[in-house]
C-alpha positions as CSV (number, residue, x, y, z in Angstrom):
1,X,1.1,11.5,-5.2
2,X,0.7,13.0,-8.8
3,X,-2.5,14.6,-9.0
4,X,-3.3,12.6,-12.4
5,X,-2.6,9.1,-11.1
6,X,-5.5,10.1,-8.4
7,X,-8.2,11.4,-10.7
8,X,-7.4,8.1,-12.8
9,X,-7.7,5.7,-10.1
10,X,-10.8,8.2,-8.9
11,X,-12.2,7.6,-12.3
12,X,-11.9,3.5,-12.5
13,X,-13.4,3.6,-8.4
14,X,-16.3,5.2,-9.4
15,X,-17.0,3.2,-12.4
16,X,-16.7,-0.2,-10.8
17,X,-18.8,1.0,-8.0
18,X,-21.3,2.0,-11.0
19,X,-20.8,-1.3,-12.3
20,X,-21.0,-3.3,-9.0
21,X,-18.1,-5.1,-9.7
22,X,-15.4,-2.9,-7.1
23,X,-14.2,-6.4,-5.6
24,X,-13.2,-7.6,-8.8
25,X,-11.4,-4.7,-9.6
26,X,-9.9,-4.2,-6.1
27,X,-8.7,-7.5,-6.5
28,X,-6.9,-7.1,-9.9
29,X,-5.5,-3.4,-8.6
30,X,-3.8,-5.5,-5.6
31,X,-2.5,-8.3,-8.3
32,X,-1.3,-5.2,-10.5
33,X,0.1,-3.6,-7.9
34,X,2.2,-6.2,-6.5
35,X,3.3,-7.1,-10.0
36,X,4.4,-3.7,-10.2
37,X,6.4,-3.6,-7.1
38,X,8.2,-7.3,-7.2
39,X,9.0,-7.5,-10.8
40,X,11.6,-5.3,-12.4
41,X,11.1,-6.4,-16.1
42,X,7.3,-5.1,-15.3
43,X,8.4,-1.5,-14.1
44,X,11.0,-1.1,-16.4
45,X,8.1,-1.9,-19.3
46,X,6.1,0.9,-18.1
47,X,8.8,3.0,-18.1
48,X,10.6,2.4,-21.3
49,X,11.0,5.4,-23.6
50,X,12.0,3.3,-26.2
51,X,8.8,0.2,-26.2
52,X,6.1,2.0,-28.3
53,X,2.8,2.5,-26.5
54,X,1.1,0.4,-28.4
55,X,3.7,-2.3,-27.9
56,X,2.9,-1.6,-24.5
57,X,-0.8,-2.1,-24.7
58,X,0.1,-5.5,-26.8
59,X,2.3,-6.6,-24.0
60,X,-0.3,-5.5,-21.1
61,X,-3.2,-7.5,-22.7
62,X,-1.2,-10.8,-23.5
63,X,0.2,-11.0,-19.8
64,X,-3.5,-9.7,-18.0
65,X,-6.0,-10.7,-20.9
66,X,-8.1,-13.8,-18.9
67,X,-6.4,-13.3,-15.4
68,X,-8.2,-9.9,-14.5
69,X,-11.5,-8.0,-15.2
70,X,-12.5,-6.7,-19.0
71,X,-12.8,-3.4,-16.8
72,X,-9.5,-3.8,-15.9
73,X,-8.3,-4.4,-19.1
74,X,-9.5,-1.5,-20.7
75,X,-8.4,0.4,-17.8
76,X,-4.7,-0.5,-19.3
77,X,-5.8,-0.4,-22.7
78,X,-6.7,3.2,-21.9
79,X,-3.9,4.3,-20.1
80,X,-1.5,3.3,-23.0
81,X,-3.1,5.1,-25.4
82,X,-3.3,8.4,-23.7
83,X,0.5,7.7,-22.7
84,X,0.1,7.8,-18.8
85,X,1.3,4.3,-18.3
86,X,4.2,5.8,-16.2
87,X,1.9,6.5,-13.5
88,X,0.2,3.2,-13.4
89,X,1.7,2.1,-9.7
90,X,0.8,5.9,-9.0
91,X,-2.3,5.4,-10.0
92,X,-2.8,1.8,-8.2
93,X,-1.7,3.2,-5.1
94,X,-4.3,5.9,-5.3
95,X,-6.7,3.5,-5.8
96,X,-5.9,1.3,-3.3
97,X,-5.9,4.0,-1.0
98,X,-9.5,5.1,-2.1
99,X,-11.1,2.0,-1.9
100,X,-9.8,1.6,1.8
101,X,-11.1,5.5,3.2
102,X,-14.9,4.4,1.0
103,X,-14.8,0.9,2.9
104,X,-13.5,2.4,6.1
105,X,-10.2,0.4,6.1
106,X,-7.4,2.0,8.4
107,X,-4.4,0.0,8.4
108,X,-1.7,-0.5,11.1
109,X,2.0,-1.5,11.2
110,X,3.2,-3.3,14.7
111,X,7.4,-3.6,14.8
112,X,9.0,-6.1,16.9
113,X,11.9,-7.5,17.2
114,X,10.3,-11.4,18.0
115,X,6.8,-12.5,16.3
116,X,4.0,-11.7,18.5
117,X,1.8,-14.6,19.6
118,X,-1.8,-14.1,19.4
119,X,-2.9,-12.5,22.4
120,X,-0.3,-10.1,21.6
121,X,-1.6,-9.5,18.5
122,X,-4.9,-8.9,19.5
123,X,-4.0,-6.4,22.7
124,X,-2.1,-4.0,19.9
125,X,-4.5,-4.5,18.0
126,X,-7.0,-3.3,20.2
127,X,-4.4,-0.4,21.3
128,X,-4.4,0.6,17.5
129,X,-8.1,0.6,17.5
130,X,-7.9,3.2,20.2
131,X,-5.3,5.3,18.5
132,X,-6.9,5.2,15.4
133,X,-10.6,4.1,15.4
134,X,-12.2,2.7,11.9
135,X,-14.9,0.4,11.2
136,X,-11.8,-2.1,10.3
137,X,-8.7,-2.4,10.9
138,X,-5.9,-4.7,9.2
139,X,-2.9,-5.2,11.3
140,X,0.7,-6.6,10.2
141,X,3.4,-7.5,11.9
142,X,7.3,-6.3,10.9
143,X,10.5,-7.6,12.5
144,X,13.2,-5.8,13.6
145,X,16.0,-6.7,16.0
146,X,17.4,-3.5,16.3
147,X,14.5,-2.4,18.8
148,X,15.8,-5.2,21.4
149,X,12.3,-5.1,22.9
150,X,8.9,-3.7,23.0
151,X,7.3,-2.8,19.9
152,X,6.4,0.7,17.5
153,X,2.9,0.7,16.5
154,X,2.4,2.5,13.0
155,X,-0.9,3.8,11.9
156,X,-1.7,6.6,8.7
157,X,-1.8,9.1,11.2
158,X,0.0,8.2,14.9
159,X,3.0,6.6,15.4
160,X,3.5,4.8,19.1
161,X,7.5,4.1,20.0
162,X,7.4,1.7,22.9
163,X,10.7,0.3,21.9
164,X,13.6,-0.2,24.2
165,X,15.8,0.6,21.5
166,X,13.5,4.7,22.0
167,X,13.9,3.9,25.9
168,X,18.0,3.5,25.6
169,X,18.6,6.6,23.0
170,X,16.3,9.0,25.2
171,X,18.2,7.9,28.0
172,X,21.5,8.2,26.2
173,X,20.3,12.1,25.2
174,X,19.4,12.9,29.0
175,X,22.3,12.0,30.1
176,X,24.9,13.2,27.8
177,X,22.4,16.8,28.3
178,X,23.1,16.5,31.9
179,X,26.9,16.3,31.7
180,X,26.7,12.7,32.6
């Protein structure tokens, strides 16, 4: 991750802890961020040589002004004018990802190729405590059909393959190594 985008999202952390308004903020980082990542017309905005930064800053305020924080706002307001609006899903990542390490949030991926049912849910979820302990963990749930059973428990750190999909190509490897 660009070392810029981190001191920026560093920078808006530390003043809306300051501030005491972090949730707020957290909560219009998540709404900017997924704006960022599901709408094209958005990313190709921010990455327009050709829109004028302050067109830019125009353009952020009309479609933000009201819906997020006035901390938030000039968070964008800034980044236009010193031209680093380029890095802005950089720098929401970052934050993202800082906010989770202060508030001890580790979060964990379980792939299957049918939903789990609760009970499920809960034993990987207590096998990703385990793995990877934190004072909370969020757990989602991916489907894929191509692991034909079991499941592949993802953390930051430890990945778990219990798939039979891992189970047929190991086989597949001993076997063709034995001459089989």
């Amino acid at each position: 991750m660009n070392r810029v985008a981190i001191r920026y999202a560093k920078a808006l952390l530390k003043l809306a802890n300051t501030q005491q308004i972090l949730s707020n903020v957290h909560a219009d980082v998540q709404l900017l961020y997924q704006a960022c990542t599901e709408h094209t017309a958005l990313r190709q905005l921010i990455h327009s040589p050709i829109i004028s930064h302050a067109k830019k800053n125009t353009l952020f305020q009309a479609l933000f002004q009201g819906k997020v924080h006035k901390l938030t706002c000039q968070f964008l307001a800034l980044i236009t004018k010193k031209r680093r609006e380029a890095l802005l899903p950089d720098m929401l990542k970052a934050f993202l990802a800082q906010y989770d390490r202060q508030e001890g949030i580790q979060k964990a991926c379980v792939t299957t190729p049918t939903p789990l049912s609760d009970t499920q849910l809960q034993q990987i979820q207590q096998l990703a405590q385990k793995i990877a302990p934190s004072q909370h963990l969020v757990l989602t749930q991916q489907l894929a059909p191509t692991l034909i059973g079991g499941f592949v428990l993802q953390t930051a750190d430890h990945r778990l393959d219990q798939s039979l999909r891992k189970k047929l190509h190991t086989l597949q490897k001993n076997c063709v190594a034995q001459g089989y």
